[in-house]
mmCIF file of the N, C-alpha and C atoms, coordinates in Angstrom:
data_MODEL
# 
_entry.id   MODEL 
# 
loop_
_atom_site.group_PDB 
_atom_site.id 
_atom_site.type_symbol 
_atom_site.label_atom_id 
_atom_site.label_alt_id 
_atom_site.label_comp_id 
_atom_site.label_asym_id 
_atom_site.label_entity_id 
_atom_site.label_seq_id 
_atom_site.pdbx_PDB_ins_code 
_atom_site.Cartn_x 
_atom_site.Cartn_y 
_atom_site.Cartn_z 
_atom_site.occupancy 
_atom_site.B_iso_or_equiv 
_atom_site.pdbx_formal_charge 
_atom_site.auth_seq_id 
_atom_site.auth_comp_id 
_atom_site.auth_asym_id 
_atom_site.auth_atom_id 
_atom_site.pdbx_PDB_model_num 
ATOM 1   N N  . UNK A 1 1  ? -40.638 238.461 237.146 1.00 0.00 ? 1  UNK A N  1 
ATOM 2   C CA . UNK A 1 1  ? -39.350 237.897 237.494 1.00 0.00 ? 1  UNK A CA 1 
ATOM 3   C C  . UNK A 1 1  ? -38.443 237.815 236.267 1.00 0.00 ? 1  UNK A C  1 
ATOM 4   N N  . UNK A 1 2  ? -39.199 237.635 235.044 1.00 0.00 ? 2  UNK A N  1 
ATOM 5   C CA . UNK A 1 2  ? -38.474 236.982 234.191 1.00 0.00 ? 2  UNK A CA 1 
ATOM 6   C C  . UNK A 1 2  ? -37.763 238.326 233.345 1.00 0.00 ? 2  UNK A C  1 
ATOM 7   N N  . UNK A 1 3  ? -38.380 239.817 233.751 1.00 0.00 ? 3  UNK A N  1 
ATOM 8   C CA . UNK A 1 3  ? -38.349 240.769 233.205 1.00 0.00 ? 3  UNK A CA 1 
ATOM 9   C C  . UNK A 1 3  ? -36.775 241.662 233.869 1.00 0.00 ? 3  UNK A C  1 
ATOM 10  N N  . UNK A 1 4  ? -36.666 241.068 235.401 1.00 0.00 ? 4  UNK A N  1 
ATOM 11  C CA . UNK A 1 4  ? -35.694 241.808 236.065 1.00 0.00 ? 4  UNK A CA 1 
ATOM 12  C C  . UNK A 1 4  ? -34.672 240.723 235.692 1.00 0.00 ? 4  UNK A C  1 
ATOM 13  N N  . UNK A 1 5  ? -34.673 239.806 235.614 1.00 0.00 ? 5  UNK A N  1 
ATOM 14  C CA . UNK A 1 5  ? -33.447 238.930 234.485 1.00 0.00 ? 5  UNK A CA 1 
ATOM 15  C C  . UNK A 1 5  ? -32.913 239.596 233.317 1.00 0.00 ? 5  UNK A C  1 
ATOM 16  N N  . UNK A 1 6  ? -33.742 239.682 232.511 1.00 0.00 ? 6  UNK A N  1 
ATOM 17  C CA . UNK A 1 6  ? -33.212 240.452 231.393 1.00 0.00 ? 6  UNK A CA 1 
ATOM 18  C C  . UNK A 1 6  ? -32.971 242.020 231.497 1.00 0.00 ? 6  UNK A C  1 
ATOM 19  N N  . UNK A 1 7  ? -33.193 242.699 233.117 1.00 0.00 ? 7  UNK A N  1 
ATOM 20  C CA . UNK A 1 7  ? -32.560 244.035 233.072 1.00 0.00 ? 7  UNK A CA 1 
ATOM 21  C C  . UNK A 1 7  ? -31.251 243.667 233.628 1.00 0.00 ? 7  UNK A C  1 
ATOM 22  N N  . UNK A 1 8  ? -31.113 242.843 234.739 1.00 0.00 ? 8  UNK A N  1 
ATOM 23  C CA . UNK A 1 8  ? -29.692 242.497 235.417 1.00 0.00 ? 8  UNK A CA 1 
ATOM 24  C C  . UNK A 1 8  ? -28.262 242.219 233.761 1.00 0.00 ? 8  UNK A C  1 
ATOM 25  N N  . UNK A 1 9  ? -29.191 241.522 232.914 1.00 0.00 ? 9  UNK A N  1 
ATOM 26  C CA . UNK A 1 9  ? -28.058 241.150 232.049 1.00 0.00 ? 9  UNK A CA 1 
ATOM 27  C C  . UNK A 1 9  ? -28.025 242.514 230.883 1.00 0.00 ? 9  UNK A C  1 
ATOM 28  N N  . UNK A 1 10 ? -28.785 243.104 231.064 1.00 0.00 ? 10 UNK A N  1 
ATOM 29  C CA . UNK A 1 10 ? -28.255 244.754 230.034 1.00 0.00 ? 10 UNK A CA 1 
ATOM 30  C C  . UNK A 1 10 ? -27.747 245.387 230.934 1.00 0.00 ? 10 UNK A C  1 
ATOM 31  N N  . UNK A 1 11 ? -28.025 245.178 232.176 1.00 0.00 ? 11 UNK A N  1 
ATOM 32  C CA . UNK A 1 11 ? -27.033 245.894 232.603 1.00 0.00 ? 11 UNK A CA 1 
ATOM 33  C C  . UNK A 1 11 ? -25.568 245.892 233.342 1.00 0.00 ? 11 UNK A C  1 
ATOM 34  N N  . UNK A 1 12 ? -25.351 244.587 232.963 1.00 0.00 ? 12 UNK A N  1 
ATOM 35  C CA . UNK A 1 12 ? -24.101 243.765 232.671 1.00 0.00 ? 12 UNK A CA 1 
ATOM 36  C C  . UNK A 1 12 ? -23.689 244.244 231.332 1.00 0.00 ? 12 UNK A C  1 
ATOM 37  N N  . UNK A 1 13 ? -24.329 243.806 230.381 1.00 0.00 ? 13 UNK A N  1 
ATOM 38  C CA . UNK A 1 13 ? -23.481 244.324 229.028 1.00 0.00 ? 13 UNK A CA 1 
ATOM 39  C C  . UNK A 1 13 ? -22.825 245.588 228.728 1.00 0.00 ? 13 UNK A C  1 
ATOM 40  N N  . UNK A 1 14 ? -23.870 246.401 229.890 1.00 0.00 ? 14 UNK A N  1 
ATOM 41  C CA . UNK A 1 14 ? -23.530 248.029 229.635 1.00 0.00 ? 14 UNK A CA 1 
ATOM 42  C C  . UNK A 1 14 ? -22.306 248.524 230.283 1.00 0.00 ? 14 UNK A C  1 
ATOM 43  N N  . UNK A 1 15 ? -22.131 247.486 231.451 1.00 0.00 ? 15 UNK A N  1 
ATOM 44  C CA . UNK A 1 15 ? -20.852 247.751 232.361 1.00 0.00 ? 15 UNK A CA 1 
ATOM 45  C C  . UNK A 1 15 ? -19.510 246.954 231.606 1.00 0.00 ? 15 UNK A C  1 
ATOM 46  N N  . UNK A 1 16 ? -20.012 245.965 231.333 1.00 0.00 ? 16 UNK A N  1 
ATOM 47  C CA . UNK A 1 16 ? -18.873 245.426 229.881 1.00 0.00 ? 16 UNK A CA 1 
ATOM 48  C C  . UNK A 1 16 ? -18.696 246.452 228.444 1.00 0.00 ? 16 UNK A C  1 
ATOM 49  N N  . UNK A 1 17 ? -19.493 246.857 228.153 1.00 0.00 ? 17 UNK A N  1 
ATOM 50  C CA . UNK A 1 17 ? -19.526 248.263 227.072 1.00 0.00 ? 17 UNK A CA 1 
ATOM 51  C C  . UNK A 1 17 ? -18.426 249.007 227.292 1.00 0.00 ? 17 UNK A C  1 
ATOM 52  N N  . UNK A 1 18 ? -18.785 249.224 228.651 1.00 0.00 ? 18 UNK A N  1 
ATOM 53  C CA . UNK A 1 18 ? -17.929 250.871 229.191 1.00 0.00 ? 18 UNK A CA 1 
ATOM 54  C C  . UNK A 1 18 ? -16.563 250.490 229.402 1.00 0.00 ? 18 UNK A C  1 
ATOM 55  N N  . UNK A 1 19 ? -15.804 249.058 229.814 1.00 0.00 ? 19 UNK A N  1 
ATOM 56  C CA . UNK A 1 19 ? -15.054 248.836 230.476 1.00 0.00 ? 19 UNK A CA 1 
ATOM 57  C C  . UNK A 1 19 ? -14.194 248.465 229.130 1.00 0.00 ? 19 UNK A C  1 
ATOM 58  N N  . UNK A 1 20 ? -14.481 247.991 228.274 1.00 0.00 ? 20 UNK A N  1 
ATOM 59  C CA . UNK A 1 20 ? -14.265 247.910 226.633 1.00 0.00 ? 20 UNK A CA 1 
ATOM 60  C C  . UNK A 1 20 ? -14.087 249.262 225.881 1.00 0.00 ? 20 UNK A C  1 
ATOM 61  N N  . UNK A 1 21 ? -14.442 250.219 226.324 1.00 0.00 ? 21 UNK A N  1 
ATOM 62  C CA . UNK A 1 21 ? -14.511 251.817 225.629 1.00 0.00 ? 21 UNK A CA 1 
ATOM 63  C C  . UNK A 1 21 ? -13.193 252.163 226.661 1.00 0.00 ? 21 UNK A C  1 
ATOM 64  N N  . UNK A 1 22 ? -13.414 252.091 228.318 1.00 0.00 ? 22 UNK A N  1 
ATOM 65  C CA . UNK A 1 22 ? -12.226 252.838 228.491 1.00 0.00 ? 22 UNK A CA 1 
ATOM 66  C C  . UNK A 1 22 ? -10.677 252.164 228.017 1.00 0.00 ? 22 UNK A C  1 
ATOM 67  N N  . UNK A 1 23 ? -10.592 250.815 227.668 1.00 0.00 ? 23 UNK A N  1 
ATOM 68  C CA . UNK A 1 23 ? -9.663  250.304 227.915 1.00 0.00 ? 23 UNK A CA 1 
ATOM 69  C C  . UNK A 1 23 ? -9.109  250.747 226.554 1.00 0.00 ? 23 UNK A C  1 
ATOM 70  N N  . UNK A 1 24 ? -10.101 250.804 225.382 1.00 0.00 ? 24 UNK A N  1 
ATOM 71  C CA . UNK A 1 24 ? -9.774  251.150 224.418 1.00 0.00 ? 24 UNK A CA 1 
ATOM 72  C C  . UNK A 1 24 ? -8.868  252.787 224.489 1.00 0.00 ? 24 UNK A C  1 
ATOM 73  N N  . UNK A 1 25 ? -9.886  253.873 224.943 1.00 0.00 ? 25 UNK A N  1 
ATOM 74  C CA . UNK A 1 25 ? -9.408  254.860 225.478 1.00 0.00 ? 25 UNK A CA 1 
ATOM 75  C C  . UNK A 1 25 ? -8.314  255.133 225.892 1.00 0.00 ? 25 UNK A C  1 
ATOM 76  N N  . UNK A 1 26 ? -7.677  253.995 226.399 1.00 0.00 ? 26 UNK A N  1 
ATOM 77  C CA . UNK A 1 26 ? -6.706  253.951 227.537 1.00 0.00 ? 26 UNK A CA 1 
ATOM 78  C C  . UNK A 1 26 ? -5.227  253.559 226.432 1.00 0.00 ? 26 UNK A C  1 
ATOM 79  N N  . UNK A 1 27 ? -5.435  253.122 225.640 1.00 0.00 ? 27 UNK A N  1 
ATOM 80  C CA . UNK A 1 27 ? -4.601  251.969 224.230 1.00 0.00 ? 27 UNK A CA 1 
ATOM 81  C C  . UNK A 1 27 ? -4.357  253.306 223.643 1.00 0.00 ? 27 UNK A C  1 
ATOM 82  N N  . UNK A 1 28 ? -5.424  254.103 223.184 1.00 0.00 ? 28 UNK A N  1 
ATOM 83  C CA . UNK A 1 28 ? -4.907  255.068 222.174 1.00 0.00 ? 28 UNK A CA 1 
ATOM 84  C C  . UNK A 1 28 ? -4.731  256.317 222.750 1.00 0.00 ? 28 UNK A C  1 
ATOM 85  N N  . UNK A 1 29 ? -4.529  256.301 224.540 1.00 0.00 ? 29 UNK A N  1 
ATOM 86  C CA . UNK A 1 29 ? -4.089  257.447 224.862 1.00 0.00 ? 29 UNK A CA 1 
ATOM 87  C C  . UNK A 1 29 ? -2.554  256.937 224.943 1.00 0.00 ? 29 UNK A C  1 
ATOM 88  N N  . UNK A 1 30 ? -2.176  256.415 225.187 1.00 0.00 ? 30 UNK A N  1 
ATOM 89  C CA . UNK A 1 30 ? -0.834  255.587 225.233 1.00 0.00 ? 30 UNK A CA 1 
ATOM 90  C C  . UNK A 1 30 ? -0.414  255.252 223.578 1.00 0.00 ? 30 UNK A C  1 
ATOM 91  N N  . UNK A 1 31 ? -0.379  255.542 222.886 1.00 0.00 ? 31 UNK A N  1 
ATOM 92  C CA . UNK A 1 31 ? -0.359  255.534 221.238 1.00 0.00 ? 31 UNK A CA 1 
ATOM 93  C C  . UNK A 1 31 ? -0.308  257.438 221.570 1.00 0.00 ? 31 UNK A C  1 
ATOM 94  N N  . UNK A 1 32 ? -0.797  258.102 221.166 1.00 0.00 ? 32 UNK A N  1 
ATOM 95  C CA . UNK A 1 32 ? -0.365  259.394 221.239 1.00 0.00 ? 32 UNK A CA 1 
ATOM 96  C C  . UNK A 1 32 ? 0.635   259.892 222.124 1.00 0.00 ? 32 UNK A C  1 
ATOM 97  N N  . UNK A 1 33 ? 0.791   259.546 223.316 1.00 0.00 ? 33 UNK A N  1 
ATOM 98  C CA . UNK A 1 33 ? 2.104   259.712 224.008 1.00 0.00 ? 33 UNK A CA 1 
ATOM 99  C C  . UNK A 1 33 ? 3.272   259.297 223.680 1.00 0.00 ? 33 UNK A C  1 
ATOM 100 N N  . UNK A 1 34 ? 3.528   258.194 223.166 1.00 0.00 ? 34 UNK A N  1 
ATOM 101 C CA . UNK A 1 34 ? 4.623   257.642 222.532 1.00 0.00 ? 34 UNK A CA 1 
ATOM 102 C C  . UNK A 1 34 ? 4.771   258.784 221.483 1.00 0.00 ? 34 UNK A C  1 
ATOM 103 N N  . UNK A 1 35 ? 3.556   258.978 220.445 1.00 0.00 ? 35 UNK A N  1 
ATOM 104 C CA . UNK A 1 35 ? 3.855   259.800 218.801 1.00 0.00 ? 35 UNK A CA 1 
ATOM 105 C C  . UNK A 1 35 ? 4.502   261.149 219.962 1.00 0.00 ? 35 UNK A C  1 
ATOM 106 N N  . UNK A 1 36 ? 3.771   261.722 220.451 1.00 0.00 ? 36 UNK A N  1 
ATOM 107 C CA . UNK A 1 36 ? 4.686   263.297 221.329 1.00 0.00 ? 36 UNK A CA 1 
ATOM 108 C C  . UNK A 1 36 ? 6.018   262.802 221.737 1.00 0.00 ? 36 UNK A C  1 
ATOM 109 N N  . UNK A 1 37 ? 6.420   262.018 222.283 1.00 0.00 ? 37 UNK A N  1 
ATOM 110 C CA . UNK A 1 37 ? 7.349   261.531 223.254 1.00 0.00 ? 37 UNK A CA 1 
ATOM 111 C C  . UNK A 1 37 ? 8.646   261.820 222.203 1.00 0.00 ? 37 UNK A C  1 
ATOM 112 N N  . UNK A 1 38 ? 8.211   261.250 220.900 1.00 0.00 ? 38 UNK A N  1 
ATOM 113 C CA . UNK A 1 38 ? 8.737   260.610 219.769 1.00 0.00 ? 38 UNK A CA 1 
ATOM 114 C C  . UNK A 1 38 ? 9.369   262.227 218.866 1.00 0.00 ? 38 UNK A C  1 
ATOM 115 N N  . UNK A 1 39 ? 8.266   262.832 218.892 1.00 0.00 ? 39 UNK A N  1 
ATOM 116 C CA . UNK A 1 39 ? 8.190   264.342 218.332 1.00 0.00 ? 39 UNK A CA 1 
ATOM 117 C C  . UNK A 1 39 ? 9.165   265.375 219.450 1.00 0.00 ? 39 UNK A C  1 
ATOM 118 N N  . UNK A 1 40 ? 9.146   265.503 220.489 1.00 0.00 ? 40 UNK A N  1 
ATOM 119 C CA . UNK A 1 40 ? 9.847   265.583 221.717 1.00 0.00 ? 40 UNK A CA 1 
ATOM 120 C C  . UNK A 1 40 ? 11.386  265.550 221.456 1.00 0.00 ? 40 UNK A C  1 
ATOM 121 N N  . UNK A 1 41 ? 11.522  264.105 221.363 1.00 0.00 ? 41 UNK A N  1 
ATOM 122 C CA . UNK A 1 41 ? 12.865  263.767 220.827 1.00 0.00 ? 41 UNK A CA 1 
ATOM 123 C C  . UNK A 1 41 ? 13.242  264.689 220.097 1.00 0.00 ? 41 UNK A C  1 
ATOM 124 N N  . UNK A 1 42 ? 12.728  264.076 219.062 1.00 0.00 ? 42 UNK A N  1 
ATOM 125 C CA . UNK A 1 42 ? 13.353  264.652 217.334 1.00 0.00 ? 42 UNK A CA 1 
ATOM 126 C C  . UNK A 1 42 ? 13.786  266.316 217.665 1.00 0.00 ? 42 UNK A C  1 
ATOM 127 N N  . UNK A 1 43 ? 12.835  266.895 217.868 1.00 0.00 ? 43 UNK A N  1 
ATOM 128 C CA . UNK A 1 43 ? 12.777  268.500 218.038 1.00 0.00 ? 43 UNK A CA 1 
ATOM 129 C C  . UNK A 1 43 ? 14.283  269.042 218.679 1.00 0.00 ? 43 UNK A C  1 
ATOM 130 N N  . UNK A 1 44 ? 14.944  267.769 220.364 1.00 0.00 ? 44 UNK A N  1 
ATOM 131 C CA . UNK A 1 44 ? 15.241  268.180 220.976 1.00 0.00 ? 44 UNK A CA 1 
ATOM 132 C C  . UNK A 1 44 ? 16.446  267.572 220.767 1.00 0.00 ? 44 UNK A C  1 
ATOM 133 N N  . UNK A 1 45 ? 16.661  267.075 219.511 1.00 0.00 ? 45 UNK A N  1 
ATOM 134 C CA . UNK A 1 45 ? 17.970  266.378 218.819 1.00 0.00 ? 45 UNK A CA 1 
ATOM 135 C C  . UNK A 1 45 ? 18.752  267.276 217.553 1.00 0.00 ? 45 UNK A C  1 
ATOM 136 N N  . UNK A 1 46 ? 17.045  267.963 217.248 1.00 0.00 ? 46 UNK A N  1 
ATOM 137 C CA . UNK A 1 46 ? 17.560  269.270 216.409 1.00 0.00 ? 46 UNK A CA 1 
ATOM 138 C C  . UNK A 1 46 ? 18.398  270.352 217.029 1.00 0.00 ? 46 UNK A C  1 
ATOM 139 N N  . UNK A 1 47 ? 17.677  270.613 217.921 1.00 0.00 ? 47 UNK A N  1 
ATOM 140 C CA . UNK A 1 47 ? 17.887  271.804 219.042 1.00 0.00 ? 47 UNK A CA 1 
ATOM 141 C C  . UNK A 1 47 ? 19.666  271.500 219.301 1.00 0.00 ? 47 UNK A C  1 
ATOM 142 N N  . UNK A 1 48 ? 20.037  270.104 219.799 1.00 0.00 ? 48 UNK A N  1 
ATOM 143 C CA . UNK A 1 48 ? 20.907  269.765 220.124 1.00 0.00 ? 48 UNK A CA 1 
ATOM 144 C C  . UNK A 1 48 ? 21.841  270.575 219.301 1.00 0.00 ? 48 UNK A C  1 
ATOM 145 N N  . UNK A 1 49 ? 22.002  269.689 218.376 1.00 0.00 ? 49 UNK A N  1 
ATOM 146 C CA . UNK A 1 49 ? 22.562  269.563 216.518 1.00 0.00 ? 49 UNK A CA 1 
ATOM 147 C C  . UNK A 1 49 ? 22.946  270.855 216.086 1.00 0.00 ? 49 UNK A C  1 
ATOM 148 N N  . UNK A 1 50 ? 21.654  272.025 216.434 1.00 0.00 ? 50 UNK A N  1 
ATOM 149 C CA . UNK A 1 50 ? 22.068  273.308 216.267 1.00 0.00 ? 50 UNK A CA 1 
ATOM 150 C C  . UNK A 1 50 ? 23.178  273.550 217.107 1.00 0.00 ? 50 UNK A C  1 
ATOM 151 N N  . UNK A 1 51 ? 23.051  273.675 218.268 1.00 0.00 ? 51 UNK A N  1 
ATOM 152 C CA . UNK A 1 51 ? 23.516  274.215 219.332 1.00 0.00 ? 51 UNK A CA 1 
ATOM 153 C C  . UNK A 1 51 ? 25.137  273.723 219.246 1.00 0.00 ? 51 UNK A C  1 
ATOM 154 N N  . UNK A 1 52 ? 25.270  272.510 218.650 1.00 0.00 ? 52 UNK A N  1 
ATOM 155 C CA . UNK A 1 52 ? 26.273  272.039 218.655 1.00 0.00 ? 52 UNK A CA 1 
ATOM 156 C C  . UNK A 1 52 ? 27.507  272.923 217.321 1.00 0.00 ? 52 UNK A C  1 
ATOM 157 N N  . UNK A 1 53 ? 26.487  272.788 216.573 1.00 0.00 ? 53 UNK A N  1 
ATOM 158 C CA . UNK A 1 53 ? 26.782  273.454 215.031 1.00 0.00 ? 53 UNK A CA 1 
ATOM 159 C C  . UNK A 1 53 ? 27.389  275.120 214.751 1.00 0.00 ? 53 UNK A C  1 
ATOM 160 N N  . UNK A 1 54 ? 26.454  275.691 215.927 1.00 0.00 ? 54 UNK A N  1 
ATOM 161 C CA . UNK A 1 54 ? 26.547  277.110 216.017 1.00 0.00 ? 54 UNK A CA 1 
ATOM 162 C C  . UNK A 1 54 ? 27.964  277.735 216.590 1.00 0.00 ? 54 UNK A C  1 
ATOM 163 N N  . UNK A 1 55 ? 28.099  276.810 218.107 1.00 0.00 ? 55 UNK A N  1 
ATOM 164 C CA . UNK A 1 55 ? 28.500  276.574 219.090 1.00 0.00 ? 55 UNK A CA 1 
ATOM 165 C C  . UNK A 1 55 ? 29.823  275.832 219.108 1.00 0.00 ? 55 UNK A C  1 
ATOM 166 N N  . UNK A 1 56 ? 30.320  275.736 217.899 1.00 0.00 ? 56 UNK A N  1 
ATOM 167 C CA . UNK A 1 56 ? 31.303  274.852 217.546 1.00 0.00 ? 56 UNK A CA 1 
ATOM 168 C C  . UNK A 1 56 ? 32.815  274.801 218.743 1.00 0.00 ? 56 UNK A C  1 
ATOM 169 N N  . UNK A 1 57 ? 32.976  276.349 219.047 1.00 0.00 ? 57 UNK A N  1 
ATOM 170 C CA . UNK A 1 57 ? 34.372  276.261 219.849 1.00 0.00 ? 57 UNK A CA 1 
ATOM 171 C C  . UNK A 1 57 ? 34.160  276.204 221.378 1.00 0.00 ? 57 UNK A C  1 
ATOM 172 N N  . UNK A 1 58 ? 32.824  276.352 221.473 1.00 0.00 ? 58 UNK A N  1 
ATOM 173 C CA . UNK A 1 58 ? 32.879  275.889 222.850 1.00 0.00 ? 58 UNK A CA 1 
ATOM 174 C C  . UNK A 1 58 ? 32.590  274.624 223.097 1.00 0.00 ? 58 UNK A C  1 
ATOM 175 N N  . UNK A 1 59 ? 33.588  274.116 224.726 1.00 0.00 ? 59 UNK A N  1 
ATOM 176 C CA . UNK A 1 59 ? 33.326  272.603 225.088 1.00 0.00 ? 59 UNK A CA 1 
ATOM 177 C C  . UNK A 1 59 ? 32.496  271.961 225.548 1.00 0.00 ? 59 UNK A C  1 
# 
């Protein structure tokens, strides 16, 4: 009895483990989307900037 006690609670910890890994997972997939999002921008502010630069006499 005293043996399936201590499997019920590892295998609690293990489901707390995992749920702690994805959430983490989940934090630094959302941290890289922002950095692209961010890179995205910039690129498409250049792009702009050119276009604007090149492009001068048209409205």
């Amino acid at each position: 009895m005293k043996r399936r006690g201590v499997q019920i609670i590892e295998e609690a910890l293990l489901i707390l483990v995992a749920l702690i890994a994805i959430a983490l997972t989940m934090g630094v997939a959302t941290g890289v989307q922002e950095k692209v999002n961010e890179i995205i921008q910039k690129v498409w502010e250049s792009l702009d900037w050119l276009f604007k630069t090149t492009f001068y006499f048209l409205p």
